[in-house]
ROSETI-383598 format. One line per field, with one value per residue (C-alpha): residue number from 1; x, y, z. Coordinates in steps of 0.02 Angstrom, whole numbers, plus 32768, in hexadecimal, padded with zeros to 4 digits. Each point is the difference from the previous one (the first is absolute). Example, Ala and Ser with C-alpha at 12.3 -4.5 7.8 and 13.67 -1.06 7.14 Angstrom:
! ROSETI-383598
resi = [1/2] $
px = [8267/8045] $
py = [7F1F/80AC] $
pz = [8186/7FDF] $
This chain:
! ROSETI-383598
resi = [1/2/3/4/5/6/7/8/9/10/11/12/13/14/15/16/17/18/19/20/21/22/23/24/25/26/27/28/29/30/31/32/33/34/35/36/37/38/39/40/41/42/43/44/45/46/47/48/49/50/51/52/53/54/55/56/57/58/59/60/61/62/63/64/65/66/67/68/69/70/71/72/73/74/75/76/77/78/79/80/81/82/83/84/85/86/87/88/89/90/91/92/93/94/95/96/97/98/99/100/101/102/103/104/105/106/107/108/109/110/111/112/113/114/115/116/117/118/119/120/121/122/123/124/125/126/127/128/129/130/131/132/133/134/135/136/137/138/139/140/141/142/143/144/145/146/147/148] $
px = [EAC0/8069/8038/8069/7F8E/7FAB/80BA/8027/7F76/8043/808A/7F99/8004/7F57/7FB1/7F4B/7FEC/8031/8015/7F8A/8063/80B1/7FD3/807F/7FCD/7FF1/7FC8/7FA1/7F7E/8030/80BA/7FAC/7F8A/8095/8066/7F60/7FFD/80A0/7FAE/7F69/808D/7FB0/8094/802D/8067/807B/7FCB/80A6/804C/7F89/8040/7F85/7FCB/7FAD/7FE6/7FC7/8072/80A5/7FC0/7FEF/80A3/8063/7FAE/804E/8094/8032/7FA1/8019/80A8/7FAD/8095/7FC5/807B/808B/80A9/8012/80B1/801D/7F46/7FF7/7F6C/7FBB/7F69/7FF1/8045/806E/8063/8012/8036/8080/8049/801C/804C/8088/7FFE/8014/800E/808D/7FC2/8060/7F85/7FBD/8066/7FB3/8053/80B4/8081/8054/8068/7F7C/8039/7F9E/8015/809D/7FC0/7F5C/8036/80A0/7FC8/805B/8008/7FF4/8075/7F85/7FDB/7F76/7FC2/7FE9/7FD7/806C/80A0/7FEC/8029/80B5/805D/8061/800A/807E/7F7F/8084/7FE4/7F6B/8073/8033/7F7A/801E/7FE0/7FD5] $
py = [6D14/8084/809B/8070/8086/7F91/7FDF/80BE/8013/7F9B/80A6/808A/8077/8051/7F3B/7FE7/7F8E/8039/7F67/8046/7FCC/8048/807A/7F98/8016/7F8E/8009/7F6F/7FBD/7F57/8038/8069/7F6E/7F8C/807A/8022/7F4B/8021/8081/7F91/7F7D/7F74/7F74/7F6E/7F7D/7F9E/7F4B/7FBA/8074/8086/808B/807A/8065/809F/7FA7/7F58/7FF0/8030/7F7C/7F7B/803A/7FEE/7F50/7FDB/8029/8008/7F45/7F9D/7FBD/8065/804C/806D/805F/7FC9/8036/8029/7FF3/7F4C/7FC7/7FFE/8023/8071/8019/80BA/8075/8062/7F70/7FD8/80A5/8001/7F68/8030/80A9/7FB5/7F64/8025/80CA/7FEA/8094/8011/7FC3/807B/803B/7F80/7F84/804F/7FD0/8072/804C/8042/7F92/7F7B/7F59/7FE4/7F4B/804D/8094/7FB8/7FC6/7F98/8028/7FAC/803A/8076/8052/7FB5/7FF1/7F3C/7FDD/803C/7F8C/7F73/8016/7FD3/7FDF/8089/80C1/7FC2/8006/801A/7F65/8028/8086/80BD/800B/809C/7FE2/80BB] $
pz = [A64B/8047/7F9A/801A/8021/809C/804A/8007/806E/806D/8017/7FED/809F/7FDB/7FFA/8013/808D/80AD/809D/8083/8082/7FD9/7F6A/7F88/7F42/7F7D/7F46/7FFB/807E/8013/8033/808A/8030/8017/8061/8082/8038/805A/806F/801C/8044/7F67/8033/7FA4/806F/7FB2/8027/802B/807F/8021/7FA0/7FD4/7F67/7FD2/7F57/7FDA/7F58/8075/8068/7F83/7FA5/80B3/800B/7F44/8026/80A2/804B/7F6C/7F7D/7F70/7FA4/7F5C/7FEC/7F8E/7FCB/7F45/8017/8056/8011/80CC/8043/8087/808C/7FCB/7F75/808F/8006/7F5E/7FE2/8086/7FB6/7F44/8045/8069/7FA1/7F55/7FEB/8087/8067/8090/809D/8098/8092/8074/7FA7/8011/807A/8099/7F81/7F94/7F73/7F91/800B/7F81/7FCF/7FD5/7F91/7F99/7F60/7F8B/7F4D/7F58/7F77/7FC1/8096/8046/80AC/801F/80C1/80B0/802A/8059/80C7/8021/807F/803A/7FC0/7F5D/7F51/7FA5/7FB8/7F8E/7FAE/8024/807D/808F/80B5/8006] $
């Protein structure tokens, strides 16, 4: 088991065990182990496409996720699930914490997506979901919603 003692080792400038190669310092000797095998050029190819890996676990973890349907990651909000926790993540921000998405995903003008951001509201004040897509530019027809 791990203490907390053992994992501040991990941070300690003055650590005890030194790589050879590149003079990187670790506190524990199995930390500095791992890290060497990427100077000795250990690779693990991924068995599917070739990809390759200074470390077999990254290797089997891309295989999980990346080559197969496996979804563990799920929503506590709405129950979805996800190939990675990234994702899942990404989702229950914009999703259901409404938090405005990146840049990338902005148009010329350097606005959002309207249809994405306006939220309709129960009488308490709720957030329920975005408006359904609509025709034309007019929402005024889910209430006093701005076009601004």
């Amino acid at each position: 088991m791990c203490t907390l003692k053992d994992h501040m080792l991990e941070h300690v400038e003055n650590a005890s065990f030194a790589c050879a190669t590149c003079g990187k310092r670790f506190g524990k000797r199995f930390n500095m182990r791992l890290h060497a095998r990427a100077h000795r050029g250990d690779k693990y190819p991924c068995l599917v496409c070739g990809k390759l890996f200074n470390h077999m676990g990254n290797r089997d973890r891309h295989l999980k996720y990346v080559h197969t349907e496996t979804k563990d990651f799920k929503c506590e909000f709405c129950g979805k699930c996800f190939k990675n926790d990234g994702a899942r993540k990404l989702h229950t921000s914009h999703v259901h914490l409404r938090k405005p998405y990146p840049k990338r995903n902005r148009n010329r003008e350097g606005q959002t997506d309207r249809r994405r951001l306006k939220e309709r509201e129960t009488e308490d004040g709720d957030s329920v979901y975005p408006f359904p897509p609509t025709d034309g530019p007019n929402l005024t027809s889910f209430g006093n919603a701005s076009l601004n």
